[in-house]
MIPADO-109956 format. One record per residue (C-alpha): residue in three letters; residue number from 1; x, y, z. Coordinates in steps of 0.02 Angstrom, whole numbers, plus 50000, padded with zeros to 5 digits. Layout:
BEGIN
 residuo num     x     y     z
     ALA NUM     X     Y     Z
...
This chain:
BEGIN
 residuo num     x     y     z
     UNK   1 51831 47718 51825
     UNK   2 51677 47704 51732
     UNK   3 51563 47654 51864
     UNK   4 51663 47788 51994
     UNK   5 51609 47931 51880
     UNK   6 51424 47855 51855
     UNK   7 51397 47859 52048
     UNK   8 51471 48049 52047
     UNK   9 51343 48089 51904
     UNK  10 51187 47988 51986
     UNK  11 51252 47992 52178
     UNK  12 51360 48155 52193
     UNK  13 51306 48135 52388
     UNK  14 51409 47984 52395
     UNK  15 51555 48032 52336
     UNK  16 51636 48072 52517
     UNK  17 51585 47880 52565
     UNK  18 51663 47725 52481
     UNK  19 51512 47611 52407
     UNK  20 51542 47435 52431
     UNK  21 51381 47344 52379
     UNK  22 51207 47371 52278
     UNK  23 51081 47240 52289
     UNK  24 50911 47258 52296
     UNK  25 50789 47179 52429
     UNK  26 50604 47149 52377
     UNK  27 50556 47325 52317
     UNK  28 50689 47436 52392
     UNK  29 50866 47461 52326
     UNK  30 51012 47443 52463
     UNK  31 51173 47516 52440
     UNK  32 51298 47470 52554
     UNK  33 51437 47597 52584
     UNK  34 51574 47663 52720
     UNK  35 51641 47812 52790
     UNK  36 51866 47842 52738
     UNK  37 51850 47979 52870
     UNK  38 52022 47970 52996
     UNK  39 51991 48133 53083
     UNK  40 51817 48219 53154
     UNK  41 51801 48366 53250
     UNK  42 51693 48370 53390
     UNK  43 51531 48442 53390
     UNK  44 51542 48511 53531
     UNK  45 51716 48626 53570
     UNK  46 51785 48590 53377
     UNK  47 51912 48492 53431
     UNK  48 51986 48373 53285
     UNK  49 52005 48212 53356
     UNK  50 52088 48036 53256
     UNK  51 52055 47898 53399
     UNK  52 51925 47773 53334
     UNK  53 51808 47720 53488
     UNK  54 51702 47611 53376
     UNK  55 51599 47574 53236
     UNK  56 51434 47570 53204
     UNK  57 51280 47553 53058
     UNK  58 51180 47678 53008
     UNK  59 51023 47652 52895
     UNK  60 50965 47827 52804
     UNK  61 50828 47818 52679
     UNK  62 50880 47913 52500
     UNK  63 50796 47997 52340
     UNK  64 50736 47868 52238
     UNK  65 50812 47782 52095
     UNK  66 50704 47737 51955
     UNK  67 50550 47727 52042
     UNK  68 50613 47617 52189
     UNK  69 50662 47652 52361
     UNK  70 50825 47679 52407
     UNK  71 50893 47628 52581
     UNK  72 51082 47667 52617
     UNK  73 51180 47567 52740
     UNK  74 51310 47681 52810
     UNK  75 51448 47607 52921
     UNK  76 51538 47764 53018
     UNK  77 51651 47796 53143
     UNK  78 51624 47855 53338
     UNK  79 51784 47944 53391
     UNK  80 51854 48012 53559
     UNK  81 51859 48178 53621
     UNK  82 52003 48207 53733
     UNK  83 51956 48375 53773
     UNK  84 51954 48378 53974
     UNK  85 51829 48519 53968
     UNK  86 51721 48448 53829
     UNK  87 51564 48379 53916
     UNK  88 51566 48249 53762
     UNK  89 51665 48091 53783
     UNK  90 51638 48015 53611
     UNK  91 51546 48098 53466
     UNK  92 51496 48000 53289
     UNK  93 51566 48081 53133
     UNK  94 51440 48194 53005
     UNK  95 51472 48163 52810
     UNK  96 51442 48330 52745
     UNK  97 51309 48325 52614
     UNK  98 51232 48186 52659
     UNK  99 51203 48160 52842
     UNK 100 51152 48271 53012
     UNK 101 51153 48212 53183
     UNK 102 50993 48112 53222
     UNK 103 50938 48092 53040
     UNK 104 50842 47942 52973
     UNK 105 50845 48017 52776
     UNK 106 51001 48107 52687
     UNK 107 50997 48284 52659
     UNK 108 50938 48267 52497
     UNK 109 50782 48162 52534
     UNK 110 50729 48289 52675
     UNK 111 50758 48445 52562
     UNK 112 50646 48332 52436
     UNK 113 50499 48301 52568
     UNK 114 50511 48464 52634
     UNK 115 50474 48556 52451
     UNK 116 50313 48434 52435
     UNK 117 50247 48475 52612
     UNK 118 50270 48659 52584
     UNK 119 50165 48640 52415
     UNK 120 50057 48521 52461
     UNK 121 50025 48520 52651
     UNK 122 50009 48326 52759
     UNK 123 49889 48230 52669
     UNK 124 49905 48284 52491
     UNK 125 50105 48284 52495
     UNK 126 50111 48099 52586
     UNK 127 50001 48048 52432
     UNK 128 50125 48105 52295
     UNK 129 50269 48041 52407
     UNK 130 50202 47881 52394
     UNK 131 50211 47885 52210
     UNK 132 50374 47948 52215
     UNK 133 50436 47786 52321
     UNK 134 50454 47891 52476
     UNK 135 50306 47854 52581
     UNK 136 50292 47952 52718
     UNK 137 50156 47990 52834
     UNK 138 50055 48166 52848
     UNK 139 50124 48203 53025
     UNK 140 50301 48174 52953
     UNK 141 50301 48324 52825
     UNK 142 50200 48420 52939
     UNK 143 50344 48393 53065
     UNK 144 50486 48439 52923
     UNK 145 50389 48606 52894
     UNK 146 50402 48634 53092
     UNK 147 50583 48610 53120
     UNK 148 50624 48755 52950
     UNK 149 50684 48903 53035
     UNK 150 50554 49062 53019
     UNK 151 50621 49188 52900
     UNK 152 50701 49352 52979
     UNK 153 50608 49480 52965
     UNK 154 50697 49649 52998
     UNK 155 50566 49792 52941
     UNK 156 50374 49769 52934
     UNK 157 50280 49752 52779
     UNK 158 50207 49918 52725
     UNK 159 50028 49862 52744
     UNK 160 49993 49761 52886
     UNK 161 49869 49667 52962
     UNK 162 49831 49645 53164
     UNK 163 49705 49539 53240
     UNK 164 49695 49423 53388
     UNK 165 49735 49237 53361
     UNK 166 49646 49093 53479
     UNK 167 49803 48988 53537
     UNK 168 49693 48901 53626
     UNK 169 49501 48955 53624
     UNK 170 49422 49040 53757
     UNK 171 49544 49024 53862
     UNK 172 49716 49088 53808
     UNK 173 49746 49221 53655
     UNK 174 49892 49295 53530
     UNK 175 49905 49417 53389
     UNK 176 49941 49366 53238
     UNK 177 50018 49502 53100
     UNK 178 50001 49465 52925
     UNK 179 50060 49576 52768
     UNK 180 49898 49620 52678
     UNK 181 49997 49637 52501
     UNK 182 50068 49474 52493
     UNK 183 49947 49391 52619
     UNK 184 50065 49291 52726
     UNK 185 50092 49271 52898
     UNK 186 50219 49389 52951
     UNK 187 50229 49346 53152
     UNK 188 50119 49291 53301
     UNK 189 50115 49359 53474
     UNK 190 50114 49280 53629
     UNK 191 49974 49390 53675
     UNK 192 49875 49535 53632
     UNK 193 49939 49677 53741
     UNK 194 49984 49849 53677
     UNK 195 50157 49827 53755
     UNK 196 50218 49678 53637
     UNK 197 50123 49741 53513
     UNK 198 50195 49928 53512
     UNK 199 50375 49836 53539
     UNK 200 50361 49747 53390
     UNK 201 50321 49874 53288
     UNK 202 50473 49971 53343
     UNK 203 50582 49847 53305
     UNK 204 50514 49814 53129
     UNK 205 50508 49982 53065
     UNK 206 50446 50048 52891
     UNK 207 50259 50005 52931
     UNK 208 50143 50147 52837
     UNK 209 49945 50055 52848
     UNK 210 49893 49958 52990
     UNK 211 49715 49851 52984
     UNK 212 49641 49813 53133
     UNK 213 49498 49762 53204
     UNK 214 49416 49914 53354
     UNK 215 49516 49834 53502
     UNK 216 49579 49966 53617
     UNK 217 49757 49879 53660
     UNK 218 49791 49884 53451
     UNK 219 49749 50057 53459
     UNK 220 49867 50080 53584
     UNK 221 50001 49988 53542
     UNK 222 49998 50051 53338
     UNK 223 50017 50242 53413
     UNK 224 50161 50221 53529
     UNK 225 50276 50101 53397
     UNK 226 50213 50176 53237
     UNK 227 50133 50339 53267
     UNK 228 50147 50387 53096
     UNK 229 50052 50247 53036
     UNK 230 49882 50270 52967
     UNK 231 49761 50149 53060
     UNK 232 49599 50077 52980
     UNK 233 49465 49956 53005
     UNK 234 49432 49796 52898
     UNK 235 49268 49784 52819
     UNK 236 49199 49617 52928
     UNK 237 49237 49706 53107
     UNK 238 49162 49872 53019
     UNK 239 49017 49763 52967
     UNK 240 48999 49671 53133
     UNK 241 49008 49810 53261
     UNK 242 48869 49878 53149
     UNK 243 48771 49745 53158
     UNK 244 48786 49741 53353
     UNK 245 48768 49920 53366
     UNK 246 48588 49916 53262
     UNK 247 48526 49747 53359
     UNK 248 48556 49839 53538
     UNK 249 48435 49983 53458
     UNK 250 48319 49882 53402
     UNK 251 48315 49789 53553
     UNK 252 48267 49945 53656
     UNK 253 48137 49970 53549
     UNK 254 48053 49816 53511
     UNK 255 47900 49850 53580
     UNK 256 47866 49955 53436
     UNK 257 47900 49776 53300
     UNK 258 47726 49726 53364
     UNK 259 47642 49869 53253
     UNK 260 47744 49763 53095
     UNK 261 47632 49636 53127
     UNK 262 47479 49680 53022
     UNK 263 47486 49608 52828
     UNK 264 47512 49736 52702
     UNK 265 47334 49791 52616
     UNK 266 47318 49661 52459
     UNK 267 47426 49495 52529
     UNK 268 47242 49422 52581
     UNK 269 47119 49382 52454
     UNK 270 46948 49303 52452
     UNK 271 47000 49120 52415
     UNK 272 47125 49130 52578
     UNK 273 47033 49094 52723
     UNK 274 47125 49192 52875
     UNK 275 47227 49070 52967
     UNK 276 47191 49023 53161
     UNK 277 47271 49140 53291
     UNK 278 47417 49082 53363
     UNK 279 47464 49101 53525
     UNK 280 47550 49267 53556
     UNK 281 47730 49236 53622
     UNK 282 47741 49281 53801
     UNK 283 47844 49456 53831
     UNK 284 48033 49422 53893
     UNK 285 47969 49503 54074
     UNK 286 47841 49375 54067
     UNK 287 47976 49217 54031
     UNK 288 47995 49104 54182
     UNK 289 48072 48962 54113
     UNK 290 48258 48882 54151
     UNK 291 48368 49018 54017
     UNK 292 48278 49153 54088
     UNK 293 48290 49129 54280
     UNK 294 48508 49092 54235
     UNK 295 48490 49238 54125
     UNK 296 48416 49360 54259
     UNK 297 48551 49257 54417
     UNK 298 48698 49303 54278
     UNK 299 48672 49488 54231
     UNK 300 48630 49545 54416
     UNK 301 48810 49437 54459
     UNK 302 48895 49541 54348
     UNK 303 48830 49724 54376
     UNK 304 48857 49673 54583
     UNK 305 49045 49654 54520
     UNK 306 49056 49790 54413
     UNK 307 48993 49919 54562
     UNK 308 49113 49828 54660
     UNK 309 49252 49897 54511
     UNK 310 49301 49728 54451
     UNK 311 49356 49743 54266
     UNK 312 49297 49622 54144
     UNK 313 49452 49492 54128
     UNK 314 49414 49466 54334
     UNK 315 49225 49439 54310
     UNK 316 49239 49311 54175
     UNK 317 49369 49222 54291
     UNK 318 49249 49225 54427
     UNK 319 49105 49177 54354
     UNK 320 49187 49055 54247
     UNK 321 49118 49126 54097
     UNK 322 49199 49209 53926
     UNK 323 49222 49397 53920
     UNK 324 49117 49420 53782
     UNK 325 48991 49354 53868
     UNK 326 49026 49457 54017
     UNK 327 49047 49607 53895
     UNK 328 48862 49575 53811
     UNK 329 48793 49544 53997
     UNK 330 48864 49728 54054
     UNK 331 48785 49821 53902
     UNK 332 48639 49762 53933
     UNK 333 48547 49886 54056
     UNK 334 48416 49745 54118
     UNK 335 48410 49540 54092
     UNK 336 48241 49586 53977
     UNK 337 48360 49651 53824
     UNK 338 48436 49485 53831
     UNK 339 48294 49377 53809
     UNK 340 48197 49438 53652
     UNK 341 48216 49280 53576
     UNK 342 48040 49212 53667
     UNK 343 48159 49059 53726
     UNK 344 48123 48957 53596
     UNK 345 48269 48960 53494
     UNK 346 48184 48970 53361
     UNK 347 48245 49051 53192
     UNK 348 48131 49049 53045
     UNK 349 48153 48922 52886
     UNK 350 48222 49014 52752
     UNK 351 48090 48990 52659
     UNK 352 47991 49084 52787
     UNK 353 48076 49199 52724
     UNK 354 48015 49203 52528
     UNK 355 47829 49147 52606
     UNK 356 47746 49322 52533
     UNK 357 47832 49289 52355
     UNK 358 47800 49109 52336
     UNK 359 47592 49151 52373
     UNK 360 47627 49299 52245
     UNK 361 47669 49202 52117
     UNK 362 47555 49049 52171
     UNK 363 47419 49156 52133
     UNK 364 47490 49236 51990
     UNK 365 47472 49057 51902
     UNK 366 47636 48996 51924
     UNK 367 47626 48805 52020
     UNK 368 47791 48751 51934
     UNK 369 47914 48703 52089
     UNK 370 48063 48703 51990
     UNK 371 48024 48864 51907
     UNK 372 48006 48959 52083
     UNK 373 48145 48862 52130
     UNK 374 48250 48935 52012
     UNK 375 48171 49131 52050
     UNK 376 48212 49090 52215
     UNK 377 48402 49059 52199
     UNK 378 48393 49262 52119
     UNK 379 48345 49309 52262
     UNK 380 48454 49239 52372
     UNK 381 48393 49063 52416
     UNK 382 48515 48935 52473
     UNK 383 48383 48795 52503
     UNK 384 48368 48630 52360
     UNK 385 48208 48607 52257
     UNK 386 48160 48475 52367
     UNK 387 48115 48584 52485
     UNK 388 48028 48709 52397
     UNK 389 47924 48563 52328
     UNK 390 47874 48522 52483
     UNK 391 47813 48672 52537
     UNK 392 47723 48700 52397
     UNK 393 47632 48517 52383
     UNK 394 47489 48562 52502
     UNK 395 47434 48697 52386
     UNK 396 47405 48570 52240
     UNK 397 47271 48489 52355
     UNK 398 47151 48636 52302
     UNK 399 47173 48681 52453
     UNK 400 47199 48865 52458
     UNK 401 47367 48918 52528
     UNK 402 47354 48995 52728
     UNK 403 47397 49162 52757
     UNK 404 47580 49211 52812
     UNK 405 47612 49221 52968
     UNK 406 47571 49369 53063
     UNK 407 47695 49327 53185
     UNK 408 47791 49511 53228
     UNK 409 47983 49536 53152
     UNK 410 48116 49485 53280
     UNK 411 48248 49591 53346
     UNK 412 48386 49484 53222
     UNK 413 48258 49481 53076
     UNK 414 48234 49585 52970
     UNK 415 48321 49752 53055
     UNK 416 48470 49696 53125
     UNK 417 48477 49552 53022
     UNK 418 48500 49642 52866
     UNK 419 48682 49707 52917
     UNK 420 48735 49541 53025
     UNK 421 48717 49455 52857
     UNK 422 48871 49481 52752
     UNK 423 48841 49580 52570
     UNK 424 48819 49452 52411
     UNK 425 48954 49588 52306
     UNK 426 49082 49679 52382
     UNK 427 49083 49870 52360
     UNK 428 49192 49923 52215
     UNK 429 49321 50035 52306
     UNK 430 49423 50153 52164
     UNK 431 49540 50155 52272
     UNK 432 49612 49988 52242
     UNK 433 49635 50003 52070
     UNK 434 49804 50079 52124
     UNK 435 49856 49901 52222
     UNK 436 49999 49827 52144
     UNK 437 49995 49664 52154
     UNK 438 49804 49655 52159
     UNK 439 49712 49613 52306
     UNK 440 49657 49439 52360
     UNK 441 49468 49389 52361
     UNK 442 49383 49443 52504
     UNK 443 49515 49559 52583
     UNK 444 49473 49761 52571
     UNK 445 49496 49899 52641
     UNK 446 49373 50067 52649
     UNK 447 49510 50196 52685
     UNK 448 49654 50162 52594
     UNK 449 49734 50107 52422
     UNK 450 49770 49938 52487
     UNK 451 49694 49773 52501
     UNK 452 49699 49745 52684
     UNK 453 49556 49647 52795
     UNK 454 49589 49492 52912
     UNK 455 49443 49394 52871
């Protein structure tokens, strides 16, 4: 009796089974054990059903026990179903607690693995299973987070989030909906029309804030299944479209960055010798070269189909190309505002960049690397030391330092670069003070008293 109510204290799961034998085999504890059941009902009409067909061994791996694997040895029964309807014509018997149909671990040990993978993810979770004595590999607890059934949802959250979601990129896309107050993935999509989008929204009502990013078919879709929503725009869309906005304005006037090119009065001085002329970049009606001749065969393919009135989903499946692309080549009224980049591909070094301040302070005395290292970072610098140093060593040679460049601003840098580059601090917004719980880093919103943003 003793050892009957130790096995209910240690093993309640085995209770319904009758353990025969424990022995242990290298590392691993084996318990041997059978199923009393008599009667089974099938699985598949319900049928109860006591005719044996066979036997058979089952081998499910268990919790551990004292830091060693546990393997049980599980010898049930197969019974007939003499249902004539029953498409089944013998079924094997479940023990309730401890097995389900197909399963190579007992309840217990799955409900186990399954908390670690949702804490811990693949890798991180199969190392701590190990050192629980239930190794498993990464795919395996990514595939016992995959079979958990997705929570019902039956009203939206009251902030939520829409954006598109690359099932597969560039070629096919969702939407995926996430509540902005707790952050979690609420549903995704199969695509990003207004329809599925607007019938979603009816059928999880209670939705009062939707974030979106500018896409027409959200727009759309938010007013017909939750026109009483109030819709706003994330901060990195707002921040983007600006950014593409100021870069096509610049671009039609970039004839006027050439007058930028002149040094400021006082940036030369008498021990800087004025440094040879470089060759003025050639002007993007002047460019002859491979990107420029596809550039020029690309946008005059795509107005000829737009006059034809092919949308832009048809073009890009014509043309083989992505719709943003097709969607930059359209706004552009001639292939010249696409090629402002000279065709080198050049960008300048960031410390390019800091060239006026390092020469400042150069001359100011200050020949310490580390130290304008360090002023550097203040301002923004990403680079290492090394590479400051380095720019810096043929100054040392009493050589006097050249002259910056005179080479004109680009279209990217600095006017339109200066709102493509995100902001180092986000804007305090008083209006979030009233979020309860508080927003998570890097989400906010401009126009209402939530913390809602997608990126």
């Amino acid at each position: 009796m003793l050892i009957k109510e130790l096995v209910a204290v240690l093993f309640p799961h085995l209770v319904g089974v009758c353990v025969e034998q424990v022995f242990r085999s290298g590392t691993t504890v084996r318990i041997r054990a059978r199923s009393g059941t008599v009667e089974a009902a099938c699985p598949a009409c319900g049928t109860p059903s006591q005719q044996v067909h066979s036997h058979y061994e089952r081998r499910l791996s268990d919790t551990a026990v004292g830091g060693q694997e546990v393997l049980l040895h599980l010898r049930v029964h197969r019974f007939f179903c003499r249902t004539s309807t029953c498409a089944k014509a013998t079924f094997a018997e479940q023990v309730p607690g401890l097995t389900v149909r197909y399963g190579r671990r007992s309840i217990r040990a799955a409900r186990a693995l399954q908390a670690i993978a949702l804490a811990l993810g693949g890798r991180a979770g199969a190392r701590l299973a190990s050192r629980l004595a239930a190794s498993v590999s990464r795919m395996t607890l990514i595939r016992l987070i995959r079979v958990l059934p997705d929570p019902a949802v039956e009203s939206g959250p009251r902030v939520l989030g829409v954006d598109d979601f690359a099932l597969r990129r560039g070629h096919s896309y969702g939407t995926i909906l996430i509540d902005i107050s707790t952050s979690t993935v609420v549903d995704v999509l199969a695509d990003r029309t207004a329809d599925t989008l607007a019938a979603w929204l009816r059928a999880h009502p209670g939705v009062e804030v939707v974030c979106r990013d500018r896409a027409g078919a959200y727009a759309e879709g938010i007013a017909r299944g939750a026109p009483h929503a109030t819709q706003v725009a994330d901060r990195w869309h707002l921040w983007r479209n600006l950014g593409e906005a100021v870069e096509r304005t610049v671009t039609r006037h970039r004839d006027h960055l050439q007058a930028l090119a002149a040094a400021p009065p006082g940036m030369r001085t008498d021990a800087s010798p004025p440094a040879a002329p470089s060759v003025p970049p050639c002007s993007p009606a002047d460019r002859q070269d491979r990107i420029a001749a596809r550039t020029r065969e690309r946008h005059a393919a795509v107005h000829a189909l737009l006059e034809q009135g092919q949308g832009l989903r048809e073009i890009a499946r014509l043309l083989s190309l992505g719709r943003n692309t097709v969607r930059r080549f359209a706004r552009a009224a001639s292939p010249e505002d696409l090629l402002v980049h000279n065709g080198t591909g050049r960008r300048p070094k960031n410390l390019e960049v800091h060239d006026s301040y390092l020469r400042k302070r150069w001359a100011e005395g200050c020949t310490n690397a580390e130290l304008l290292h360090q002023e550097l970072q203040a301002l923004g610098y990403r680079g290492s030391g090394t590479t400051v140093r380095q720019y810096v060593r043929p100054w040392r040679d009493e050589r006097p330092p050249a002259p910056a460049s005179t080479r004109p601003p680009t279209v990217r840098r600095p006017p339109a670069g200066s709102f493509a580059t995100p902001p180092t601090s986000t804007p305090t917004n008083t209006a979030n003070s009233r979020c309860s719980p508080p927003p998570a880093p890097n989400w906010r919103c401009f126009s209402c008293a939530c913390a809602s943003s997608l990126r």
